[in-house]
C-alpha positions, 0 to 999 in steps of 0.5 A, a space after each residue: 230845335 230839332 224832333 228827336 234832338 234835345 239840347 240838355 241843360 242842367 243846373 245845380 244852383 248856387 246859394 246866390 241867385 245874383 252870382 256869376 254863374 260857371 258853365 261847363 258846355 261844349 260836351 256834344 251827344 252827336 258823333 262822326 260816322 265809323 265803319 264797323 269793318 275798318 275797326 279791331 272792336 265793335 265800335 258802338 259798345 263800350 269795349 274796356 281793356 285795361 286802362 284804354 276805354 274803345 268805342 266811337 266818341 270816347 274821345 270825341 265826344 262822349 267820354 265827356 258827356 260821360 265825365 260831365 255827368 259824373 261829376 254832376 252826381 258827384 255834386 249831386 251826392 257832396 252838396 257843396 255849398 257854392 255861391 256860383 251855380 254850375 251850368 252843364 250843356 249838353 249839346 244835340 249837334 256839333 259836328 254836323 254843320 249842314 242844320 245851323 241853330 240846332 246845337 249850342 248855336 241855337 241856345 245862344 241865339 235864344 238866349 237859353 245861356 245868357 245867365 252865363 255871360 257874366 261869369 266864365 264858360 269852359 268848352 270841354 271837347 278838345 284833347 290831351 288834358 291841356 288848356 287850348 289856347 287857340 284853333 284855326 280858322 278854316 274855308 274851302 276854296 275850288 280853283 278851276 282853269 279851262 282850256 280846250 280839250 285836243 289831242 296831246 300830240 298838238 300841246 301848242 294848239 290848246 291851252 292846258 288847263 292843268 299846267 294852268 291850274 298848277 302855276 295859279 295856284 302856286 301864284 295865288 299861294 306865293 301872294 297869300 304868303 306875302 300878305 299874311 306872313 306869321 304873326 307874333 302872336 303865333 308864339 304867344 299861343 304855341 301855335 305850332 303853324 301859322 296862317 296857310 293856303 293849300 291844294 289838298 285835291 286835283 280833278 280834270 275833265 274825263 278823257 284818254 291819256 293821249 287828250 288835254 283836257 278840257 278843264 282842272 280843278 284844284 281844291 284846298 283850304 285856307 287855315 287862318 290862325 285868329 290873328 286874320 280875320 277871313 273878311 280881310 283874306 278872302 277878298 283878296 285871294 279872288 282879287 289875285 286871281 281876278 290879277 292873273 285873268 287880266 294879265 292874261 297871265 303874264 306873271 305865270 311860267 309855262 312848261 317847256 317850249 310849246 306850252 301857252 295860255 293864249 292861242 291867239 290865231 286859234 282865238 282861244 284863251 285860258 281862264 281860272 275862277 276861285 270858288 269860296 263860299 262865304 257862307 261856309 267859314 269857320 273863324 279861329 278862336 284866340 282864348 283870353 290868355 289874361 282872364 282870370 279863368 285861364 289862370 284858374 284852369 292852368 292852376 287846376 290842371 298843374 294841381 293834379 297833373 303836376 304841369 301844364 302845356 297850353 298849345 293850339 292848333 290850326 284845326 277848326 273848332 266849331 262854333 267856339 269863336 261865335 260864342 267868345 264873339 256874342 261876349 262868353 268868357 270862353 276857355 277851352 279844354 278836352 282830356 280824350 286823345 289827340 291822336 284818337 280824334 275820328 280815328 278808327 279804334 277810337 279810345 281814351 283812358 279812364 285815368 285820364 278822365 279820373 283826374 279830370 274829374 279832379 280838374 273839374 272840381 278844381 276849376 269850378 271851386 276856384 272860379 266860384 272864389 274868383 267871380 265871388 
């Protein structure tokens, strides 16, 4: 959908043209950005020591295209006879979110995967070798209070906009928490964290130390685990907002004595806006733990490790939930290294991807007897 970025599907057809299909999707063939200089070793080359392979995307997300094709030669090499055709995507664009439609979003939007929505897809680009039950969902938000740039000698003539900032947004927080509190399903899912809201940046107007400045921002995100759904919170973290204006702040603290966010004889008043784009979501997925697809992935796992650990995470996943939502059976898995994720000296281990070729094997010879 792009010059130069082709989506890759490839088939290996079953003996019934009428049989559910398997897909294994979710492998992409974009990579985030490395810094050469940051890194131990050349990251764009394959650097092999021992059992550790290094280089930008083993983990994320090439050791998988790499896997993926293994195990396509290996059903290339075996033959085996399989009612289900295996469906492999390879995906142009994951990570990059600024071109919609160029990826595996626009596939389904063409209907290029529809002969799988009958049968059952697994989303290989997590991590740790482990069925991932659940991801977060995740939106930006930009909190920015003004008051009026003066000199610090005089804090009782201006409203301070980062006094004002730092207890709206410890305000806006207490209210997030009070109306969307952890949710039982949270331990259903092994979620190690619940829904949250955060300041992870600060920034003011210029100016010298001895000035107030004129504005304050402090920007973060919202983390919802998939039990919320962002059309029910967003709403209502403006509206706590909007509650504090109103009130012109009466619910909020100051700091010492000369602190205020209203100069009535100077008719001056503070304000605070939340920016969040609605546009910029990333919804949480919550995988179908009773699908007979995460029972086979959780039983091809335990066959060749010897156990299972399902876990999720409050990090974003892109695009998953779109896809579970447009009616995929969707389970997702990923055997690099959670810890190796965007890191500098990247790598995963080639034993790792050694048996998940094994759980692939599993997993499409026991969904072809489950969806037959």
């Amino acid at each position: 959908y792009e010059p130069g970025r082709g989506n890759i599907i490839i088939t290996y057809p079953g003996t019934d043209k009428e049989a559910p299909s398997i897909g294994l999707i979710g492998a992409h063939l974009d990579v985030v950005p490395a810094d050469a200089d940051s890194w131990e070793r050349n990251p764009f080359e394959l650097v092999v020591e021992g059992d550790n392979l290094y280089g930008r995307g083993t983990t994320d997300c090439l050791g998988h295209v790499a896997l993926v094709t293994c195990f396509l030669q290996e059903l290339a090499r075996k033959k085996p006879k399989l009612k289900s055709s295996v469906v492999a995507v390879f995906i142009a664009s994951e990570e990059a979110n600024d071109k919609p439609d160029i990826g595996i979003d626009g596939l389904v939007k063409h209907g290029k995967l529809d002969m799988l929505k009958s049968g059952a897809c697994l989303w290989i680009d997590a991590s740790d070798s482990e069925p991932c039950l659940g991801t977060g969902g995740v939106i930006s938000f930009h909190l920015k209070a003004y008051g009026k740039r003066f000199h610090s000698g005089f804090p009782h003539k201006t409203v301070n906009p980062i006094e004002l900032a730092s207890e709206a947004m410890k305000y806006v927080q207490d209210r997030f928490y009070q109306d969307f509190p952890g949710r039982p399903e949270e331990k259903e899912y092994n979620f190690e964290t619940s829904s949250t809201m955060k300041p992870t940046q600060i920034k003011c107007a210029s100016g010298g130390l001895n000035q107030i400045p004129s504005h304050a921002t402090i920007s973060g995100d919202i983390r919802l685990t998939p039990f919320y759904s962002f059309k029910e919170v967003v709403p209502k973290v403006r509206g706590y907002v909007n509650e504090l204006n109103e009130t012109m702040f009466s619910a909020l603290p100051t700091r010492g004595p000369h602190s205020k966010y209203e100069v009535p004889e100077l008719g001056l008043a503070g304000k605070v806006e939340i920016d969040i784009d609605d546009n910029d979501v990333c919804e949480g997925i919550a995988c179908r733990v009773r699908s007979k697809s995460y029972q086979v992935l959780c039983h091809s796992i335990t066959s060749v490790r010897g156990f299972v650990n399902p876990y999720s995470v409050t990090g974003a996943l892109p695009l998953v939930r779109d896809i579970q939502d447009a009616g995929f059976d969707l389970q997702i898995t990923g055997f690099g290294l959670s810890n190796s994720y965007h890191a500098e000296n990247e790598y995963c281990k080639l034993s790792d991807m050694e048996k998940a070729c094994k759980i692939l094997s599993l997993f499409v010879s026991g969904m072809n007897e489950v969806l037959n």
